[in-house]
Each structure stands twice: as structure tokens, then as C-alpha cells.
C-alpha positions in Angstrom: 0.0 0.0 0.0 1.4 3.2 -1.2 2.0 5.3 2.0 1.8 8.7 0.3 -1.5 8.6 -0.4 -2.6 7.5 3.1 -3.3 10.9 5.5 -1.8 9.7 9.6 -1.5 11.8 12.8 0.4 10.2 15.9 -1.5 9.0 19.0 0.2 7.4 21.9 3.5 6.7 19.9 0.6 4.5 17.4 0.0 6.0 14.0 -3.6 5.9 12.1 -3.5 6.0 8.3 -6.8 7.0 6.9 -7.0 5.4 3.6 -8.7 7.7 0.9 -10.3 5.3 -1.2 -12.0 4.5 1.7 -12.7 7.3 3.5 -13.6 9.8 0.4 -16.0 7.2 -1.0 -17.7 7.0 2.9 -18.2 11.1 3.0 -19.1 11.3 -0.3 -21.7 8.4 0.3 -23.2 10.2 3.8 -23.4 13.7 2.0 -25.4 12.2 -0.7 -27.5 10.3 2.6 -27.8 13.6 3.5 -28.8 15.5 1.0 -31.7 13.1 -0.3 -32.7 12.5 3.6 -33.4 16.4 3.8 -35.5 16.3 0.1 -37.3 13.6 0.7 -38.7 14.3 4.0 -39.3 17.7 4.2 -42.2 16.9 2.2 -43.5 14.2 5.1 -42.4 16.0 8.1 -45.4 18.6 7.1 -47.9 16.1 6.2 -46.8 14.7 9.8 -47.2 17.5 11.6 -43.6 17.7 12.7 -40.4 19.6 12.7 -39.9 19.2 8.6 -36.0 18.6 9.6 -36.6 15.8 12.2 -35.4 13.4 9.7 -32.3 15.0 8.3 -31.7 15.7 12.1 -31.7 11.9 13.3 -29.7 11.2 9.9 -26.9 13.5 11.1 -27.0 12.6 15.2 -27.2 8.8 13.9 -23.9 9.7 12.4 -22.6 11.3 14.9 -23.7 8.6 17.4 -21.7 6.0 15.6 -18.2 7.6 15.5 -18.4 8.2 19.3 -19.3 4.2 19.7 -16.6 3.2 17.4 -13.8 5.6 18.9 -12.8 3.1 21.6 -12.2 0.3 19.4 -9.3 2.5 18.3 -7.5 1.8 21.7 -8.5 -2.0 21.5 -7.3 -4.5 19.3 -10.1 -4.9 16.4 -9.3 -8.6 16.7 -10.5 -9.2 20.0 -14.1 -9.4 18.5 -13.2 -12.5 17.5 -13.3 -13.4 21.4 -16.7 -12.6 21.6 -18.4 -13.6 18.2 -20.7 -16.6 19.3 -21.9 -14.7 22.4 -22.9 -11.8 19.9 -24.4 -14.2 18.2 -26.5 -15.7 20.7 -27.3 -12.4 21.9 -28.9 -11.2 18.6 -30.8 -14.1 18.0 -32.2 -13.9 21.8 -33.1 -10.3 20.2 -34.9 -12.0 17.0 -36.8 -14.1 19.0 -38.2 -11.3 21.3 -39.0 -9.7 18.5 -41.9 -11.5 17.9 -43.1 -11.9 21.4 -46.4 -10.3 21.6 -46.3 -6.7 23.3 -42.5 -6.7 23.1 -42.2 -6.1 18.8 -43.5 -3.4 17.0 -45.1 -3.2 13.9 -45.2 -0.9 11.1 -46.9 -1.6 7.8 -47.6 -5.0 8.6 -44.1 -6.0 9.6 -42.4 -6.4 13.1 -39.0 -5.7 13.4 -38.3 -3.6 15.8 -37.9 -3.2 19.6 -38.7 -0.4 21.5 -35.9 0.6 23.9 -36.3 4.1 25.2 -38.2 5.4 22.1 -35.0 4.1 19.9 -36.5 1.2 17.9 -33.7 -1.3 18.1 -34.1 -3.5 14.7 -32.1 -6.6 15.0 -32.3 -7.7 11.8 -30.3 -5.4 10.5 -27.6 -5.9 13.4 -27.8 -9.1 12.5 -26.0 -8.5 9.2 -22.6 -7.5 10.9 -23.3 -10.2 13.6 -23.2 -13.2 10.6 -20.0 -11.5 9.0 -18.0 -11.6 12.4 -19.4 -15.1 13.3 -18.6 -16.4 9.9 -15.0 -15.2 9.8 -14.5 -16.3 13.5 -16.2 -20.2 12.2 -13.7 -19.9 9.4 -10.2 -19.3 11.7 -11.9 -21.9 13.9 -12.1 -24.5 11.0 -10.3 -23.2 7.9 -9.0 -26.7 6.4 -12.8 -28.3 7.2 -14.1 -25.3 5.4 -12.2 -25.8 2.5 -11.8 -29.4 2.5 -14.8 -31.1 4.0 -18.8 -30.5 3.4 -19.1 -30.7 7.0 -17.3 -27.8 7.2 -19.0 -25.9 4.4 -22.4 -26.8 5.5 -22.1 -25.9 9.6 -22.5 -21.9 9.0 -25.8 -22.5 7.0 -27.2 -24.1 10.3 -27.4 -21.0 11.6 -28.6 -18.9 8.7 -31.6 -21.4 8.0 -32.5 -20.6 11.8 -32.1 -16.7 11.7 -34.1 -17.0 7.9 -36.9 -18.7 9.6 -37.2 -16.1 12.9 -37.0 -13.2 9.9 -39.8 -14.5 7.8 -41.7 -14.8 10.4 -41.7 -10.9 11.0 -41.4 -10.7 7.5 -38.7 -9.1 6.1 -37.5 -11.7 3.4 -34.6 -9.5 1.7 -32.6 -9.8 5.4 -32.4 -13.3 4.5 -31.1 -12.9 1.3 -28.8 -10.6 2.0 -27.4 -12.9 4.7 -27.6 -16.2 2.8 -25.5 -14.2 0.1 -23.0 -12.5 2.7 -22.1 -16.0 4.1 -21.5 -17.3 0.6 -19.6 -14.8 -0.4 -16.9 -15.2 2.5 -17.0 -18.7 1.9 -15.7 -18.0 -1.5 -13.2 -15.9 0.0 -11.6 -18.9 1.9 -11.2 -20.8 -1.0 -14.6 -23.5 -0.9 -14.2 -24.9 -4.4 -16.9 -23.3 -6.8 -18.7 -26.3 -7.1 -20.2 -26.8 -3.5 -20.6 -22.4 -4.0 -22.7 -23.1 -6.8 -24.7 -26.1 -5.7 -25.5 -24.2 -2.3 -26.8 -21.2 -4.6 -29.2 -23.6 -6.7 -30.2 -25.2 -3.5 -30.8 -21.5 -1.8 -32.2 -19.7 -4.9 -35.0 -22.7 -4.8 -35.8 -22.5 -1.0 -35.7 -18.4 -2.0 -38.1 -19.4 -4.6 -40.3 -21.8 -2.8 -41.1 -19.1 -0.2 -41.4 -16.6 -2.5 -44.7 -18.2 -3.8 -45.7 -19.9 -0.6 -47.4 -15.9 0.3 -49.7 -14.4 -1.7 -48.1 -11.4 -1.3 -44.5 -12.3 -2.2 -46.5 -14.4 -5.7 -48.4 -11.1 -5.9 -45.4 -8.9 -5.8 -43.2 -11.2 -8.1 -46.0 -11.2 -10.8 -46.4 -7.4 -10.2 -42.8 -7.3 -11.2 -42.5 -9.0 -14.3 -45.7 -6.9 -16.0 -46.3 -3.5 -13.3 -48.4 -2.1 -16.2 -50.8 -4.2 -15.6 -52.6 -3.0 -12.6 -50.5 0.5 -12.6 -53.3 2.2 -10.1 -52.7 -1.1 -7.0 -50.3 -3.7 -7.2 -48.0 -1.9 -9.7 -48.0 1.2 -8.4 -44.8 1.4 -6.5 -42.8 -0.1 -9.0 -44.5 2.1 -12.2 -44.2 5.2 -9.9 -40.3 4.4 -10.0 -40.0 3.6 -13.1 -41.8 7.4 -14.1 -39.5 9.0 -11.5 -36.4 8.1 -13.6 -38.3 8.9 -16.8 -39.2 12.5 -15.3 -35.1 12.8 -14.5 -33.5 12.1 -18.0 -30.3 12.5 -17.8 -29.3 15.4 -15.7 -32.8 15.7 -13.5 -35.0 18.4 -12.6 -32.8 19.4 -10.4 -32.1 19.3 -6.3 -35.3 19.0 -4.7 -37.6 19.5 -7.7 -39.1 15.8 -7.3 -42.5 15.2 -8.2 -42.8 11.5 -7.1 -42.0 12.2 -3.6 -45.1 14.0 -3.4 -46.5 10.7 -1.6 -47.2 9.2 -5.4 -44.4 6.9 -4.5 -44.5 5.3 -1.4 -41.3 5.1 1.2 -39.3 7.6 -0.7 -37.0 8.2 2.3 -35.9 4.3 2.6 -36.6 1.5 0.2 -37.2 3.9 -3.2 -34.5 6.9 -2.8 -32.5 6.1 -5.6 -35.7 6.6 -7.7 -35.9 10.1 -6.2 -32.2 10.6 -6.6 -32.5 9.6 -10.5 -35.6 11.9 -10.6 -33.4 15.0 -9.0 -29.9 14.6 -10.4 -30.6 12.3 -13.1 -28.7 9.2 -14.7 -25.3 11.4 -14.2 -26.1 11.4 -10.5 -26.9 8.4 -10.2 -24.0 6.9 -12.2 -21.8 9.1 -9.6 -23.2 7.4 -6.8 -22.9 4.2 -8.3 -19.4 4.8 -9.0 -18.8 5.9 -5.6 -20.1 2.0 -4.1 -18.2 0.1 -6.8 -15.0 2.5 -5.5 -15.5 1.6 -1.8 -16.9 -2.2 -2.4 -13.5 -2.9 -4.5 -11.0 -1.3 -1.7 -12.8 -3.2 0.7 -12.3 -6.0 -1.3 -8.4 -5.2 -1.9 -7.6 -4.5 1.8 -9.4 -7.5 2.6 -7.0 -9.2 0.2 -4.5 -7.8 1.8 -4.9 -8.3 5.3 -5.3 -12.1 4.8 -1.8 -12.2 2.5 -0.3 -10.5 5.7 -1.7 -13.5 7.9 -4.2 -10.9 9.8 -7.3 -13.7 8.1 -9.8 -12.9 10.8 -9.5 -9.3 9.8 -9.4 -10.0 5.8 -12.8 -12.6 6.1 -14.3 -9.2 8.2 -13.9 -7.2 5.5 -14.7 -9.1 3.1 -18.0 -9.9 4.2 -18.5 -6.2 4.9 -17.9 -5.8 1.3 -20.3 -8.3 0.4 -22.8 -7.2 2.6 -22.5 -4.0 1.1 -22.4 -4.8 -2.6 -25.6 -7.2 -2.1 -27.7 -4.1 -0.4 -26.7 -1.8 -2.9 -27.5 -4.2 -6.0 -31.2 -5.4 -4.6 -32.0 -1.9 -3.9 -31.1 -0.4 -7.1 -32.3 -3.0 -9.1 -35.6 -3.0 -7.1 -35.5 0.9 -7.5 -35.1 0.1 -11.6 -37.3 -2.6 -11.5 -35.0 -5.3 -12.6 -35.7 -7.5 -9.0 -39.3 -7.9 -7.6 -40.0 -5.2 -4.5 -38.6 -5.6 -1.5 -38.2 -3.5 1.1 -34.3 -2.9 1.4 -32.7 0.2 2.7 -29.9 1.8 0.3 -26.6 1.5 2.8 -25.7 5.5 3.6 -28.3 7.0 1.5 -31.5 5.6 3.0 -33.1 7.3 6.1 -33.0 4.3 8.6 -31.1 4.9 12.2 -30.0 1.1 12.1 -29.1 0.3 9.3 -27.3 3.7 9.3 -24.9 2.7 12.2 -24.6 -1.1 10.6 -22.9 0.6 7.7 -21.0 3.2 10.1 -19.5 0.9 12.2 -19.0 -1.6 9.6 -16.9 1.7 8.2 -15.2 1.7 11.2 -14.3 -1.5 10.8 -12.9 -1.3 7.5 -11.3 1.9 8.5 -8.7 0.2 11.4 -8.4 -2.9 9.2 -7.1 -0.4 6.6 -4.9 1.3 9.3 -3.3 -2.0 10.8 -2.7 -3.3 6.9 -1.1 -0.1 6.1 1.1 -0.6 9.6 2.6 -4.1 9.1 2.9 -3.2 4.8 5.1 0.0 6.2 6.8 -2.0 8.9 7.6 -5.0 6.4 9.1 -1.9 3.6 11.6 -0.4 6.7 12.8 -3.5 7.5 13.6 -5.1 3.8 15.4 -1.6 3.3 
């Protein structure tokens, strides 16, 4: 890693190396956050009755929240996580379970997913996505050559993930599942599981995926919906054909910052699951080729550094990343496919940009993450160069 482009400051005679291709990408991906948090509410805060900047508000405190919870794991070693991974485990899917104990999880359009603690609504599903990639990783130092080697080995993780796909169905929130079922593969591909047993476990997953897609009449509603929207463009279309006009109304360069028709409550949950819609409506294809751009930027440095970290022998560390980058690059392709109508409708939160206090801190501290992994590669990379000199 070249050091040059690396900004540091000293701390304690310890030096932290804030890597630009990651940390440009994460401003640039919050200010965006930002910016369509504050259009697309304003909008709902008056229809609400409230403060028309309550949401842009909790955007920027959620922020803010997350950097203060992450600064301590400067003066810890990242890897003891690793320590800890199967009682973070059991702890979040104690939290899935009371999730759907009566009186205890809240609903919200038909779905309960969230925990009221305090007037924060805690949704552990969305913890739950960090919680897999640091289990996974930890399974994989535990039991690299079974991994690798024996089925067993391969298999074990998906134990788990069938168990946590089952609780999160039952709330419903069926793209969760997904993204973990793809997040675990993903690092399992990372530690070398031959392609076969990769693909077989995708056929067998994309038919299980399948099968409970039409079990529900909504999920066989929504997946017909999707493949001719036109149809019934005034019920079950109407999210999906409200998208598709929003990017039609932005062309190429949009109407400009804030000028949004669609988010005039023609298209439903334009703050979470459907922002890129508003974002191609506002700043057009350009824009939203920039942003897109600006994930495919972070998601491959993630990728390198996690490349990196396990060439260095810090493997725990690597698989972390990794799966972050995984994690991320699934989000960011259902959503924007959704958004474009390319993948049926599901609701799935667009990682920075999206108004949504959890999954918000997921991706910051998932940042974090990255962000020390980064600064401990760049470390043993510089200390290696001194000493070969």
C-alpha cells in the first residue's frame, strides 16, 4: 500500500492511516444520505405535523452517534471481537426471537421488526448483518482446512442462517435473509470453498428463496407485479410504475435538487426502500451513475484490503472485510435493481443513503471496521518496507 496517499497523525507513539479510497467514497456516500434525507422528507415531516428537519436531524446525530461508539475500538485490538463472536451471536438471536413476542415487537406496515428501547426502535435484523460477517469469519479461523476441504465444514454456518431466515420470515422481512444467505457465501468464497459446493448451495438457496417466495400471496403477488407492473398500474403496480416514471421525469441530468415530483406521496417510502428513484428523478442518470461509482469504489477497496490483510496473515481481519464488502455490494444491488425494476420489490434500505437509524450505524461501524483494518494493513505493509530496506 502506497504510504503517500494514506493521510496519519500520531496518537500514543501508534500512528492511524486513513485510507482515501476509503474514506472519500464514505463522505461522499453520507453527504449524498444527507442531501436526499433532507429532500425527501421535508415533504413528510409537514404532512406529519412535525419539525420538517426531524429526519435530516436523526440522519446527522445517527452519524454522529456512531463515531463516538466506534472511537474506543481505536485503543482496543479490532481482533479481539473475534473473542466474543458466538456470544454476539446468541445475543442477537435472543433479540430475534423477542422480537416477535407479543407486546415486546413493534409493527409498522404489517411488519415487526423492531424493539422499542427508550423510544429508539432497536431492529435486530439489520444488526444481524454484521453479527453473521464476524461469526462467519471467527467459524472460518476456527475451522479453515474443514471449510475448505470437507462439506461438514462448508455446511455448519448454514445451520445458523436457516434458523435466523426462519425467525426473519416470520416478521417478515424476506430480503434480510437474502442478504445474509448471500453474505455467508460470499466469505465462503473468499476462503477458497471450491466453486462447485458455491454453486450447488446457490441452486439449492435460490429454490428454497423461490419456494417461499410463492408460498405468500403477497410475495407471488409482488413477483408477478414485477414481471408486468403495467398491468394493474393504479394497486399492485404502483410502486414499481411510480419508479420507473420518476427516472423517466429525470432524464439525464434531473429536474434538479429538490424539484421531485414523485416524492409527493405518489411513490411510497421515498426516504428508505425507493431513494435512488428520487435521486435519479433530482440529479438524473449522471447522478446516479456518480453514486454508483462511488459504491463500486468503496466495495472494491474493501475487497483489496481484505485481500491484503489475509496475504499479511491478519485472516480474521481479511474474512471481516470481506463480508462487509459483500454485505454492502448485495444491499446496494437489490436496492437499485428494485428501485429500476430489474428485482421484484422488496423492502431494502440503500446503505448510507436511505433514512433508517440502524441500518445507518450497521454501515457506520461496519466503516469503522474497515477503517482500522485499513490502518493496521497499512502498519505491518510499512513495517515490512523499513525492514527489507
Amino acid at each position: 500500500m502506497n504510504k503517500s496517499l494514506l493521510l496519519n497523525f500520531p496518537h500514543n507513539n501508534r500512528y492511524f492511516y486513513f485510507d482515501p479510497f476509503l474514506l472519500i467514497p464514505i463522505i461522499s456516500l453520507l453527504s449524498f444520505g444527507f442531501i436526499m434525507v433532507l429532500s425527501t422528507t421535508l415533504p413528510l415531516g409537514d404532512y406529519q405535523g412535525r419539525d420538517p428537519f426531524n429526519y435530516f436531524r436523526r440522519q446527522i446525530l445517527t452519524v454522529i452517534f456512531s463515531v463516538c461508539f466506534f472511537i474506543p475500538f481505536y485503543f482496543v485490538s479490532i481482533k479481539r471481537i473475534q473473542d466474543f463472536s458466538t456470544t454476539i451471536l446468541f445475543v442477537n438471536l435472543l433479540l430475534l426471537v423477542l422480537v416477535l413476542v407479543p407486546g415486546v415487537g413493534h409493527t409498522v406496515n404489517g411488519a415487526t421488526r423492531w424493539i422499542d428501547i427508550f423510544g429508539f426502535y432497536f431492529q435486530p435484523s439489520e444488526w444481524f448483518k454484521l453479527t453473521i460477517i464476524v461469526y462467519v469469519a471467527s467459524y472460518i479461523m476456527r475451522h479453515e482446512e474443514r471449510v475448505a476441504t470437507s462439506l461438514n465444514g462448508f455446511l455448519r454456518p448454514f445451520f445458523i442462517i436457516i434458523i435466523v431466515s426462519f425467525l426473519l420470515l416470520l416478521e417478515p422481512d424476506f430480503g434480510s435473509s437474502v442478504i445474509l444467505t448471500t453474505t455467508a457465501l460470499g466469505m465462503l468464497f473468499f476462503a477458497r470453498v471450491s466453486f462447485f459446493r458455491l454453486f450447488i448451495w446457490c441452486l439449492l438457496s435460490a429454490s428454497v428463496l423461490l419456494i417461499l417466495a410463492l408460498s405468500e400471496p403477497y410475495r407471488l403477488e409482488r413477483l408477478l407485479t414485477f414481471l408486468d407492473p403495467w398491468s394493474d398500474p393504479l394497486d399492485s403496480g404502483w410502486q414499481l410504475t411510480q419508479a420507473l416514471i420518476a427516472f423517466a421525469n429525470g432524464g439525464w441530468f434531473g429536474v434538479g435538487l429538490g424539484n421531485s415530483i414523485q416524492k409527493y406521496f405518489y411513490l411510497p417510502e421515498v426516504h428508505t426502500d425507493f431513494v435512488f428513484a428520487v435521486l435519479g428523478e433530482e440529479l438524473g442518470i449522471v447522478g446516479g451513475s456518480v453514486l454508483i461509482l462511488l459504491f463500486l469504489t468503496l466495495i472494491i477497496r474493501l475487497f483489496y484490503l481484505g485481500g491484503k490483510a489475509i496475504e499479511i496473515g491478519e485472516k480474521f481481519l481479511g474474512y471481516v472485510v470481506n463480508g462487509i464488502g459483500v454485505s454492502i455490494a448485495s444491499q446496494c444491488f437489490l436496492n437499485i435493481a428494485v428501485n429500476l425494476g430489474l428485482l421484484p420489490t422488496k423492502g431494502l434500505p440503500l446503505p448510507f443513503v436511505s433514512y433508517g437509524n440502524n441500518n445507518l450505524m450497521v454501515c457506520c461501524i461496519s466503516m469503522g471496521i474497515a477503517l482500522i483494518v485499513g490502518s493496521e494493513v497499512n502498519r505491518i505493509l510499512s513495517r515490512g518496507n523499513n525492514e527489507s530496506r
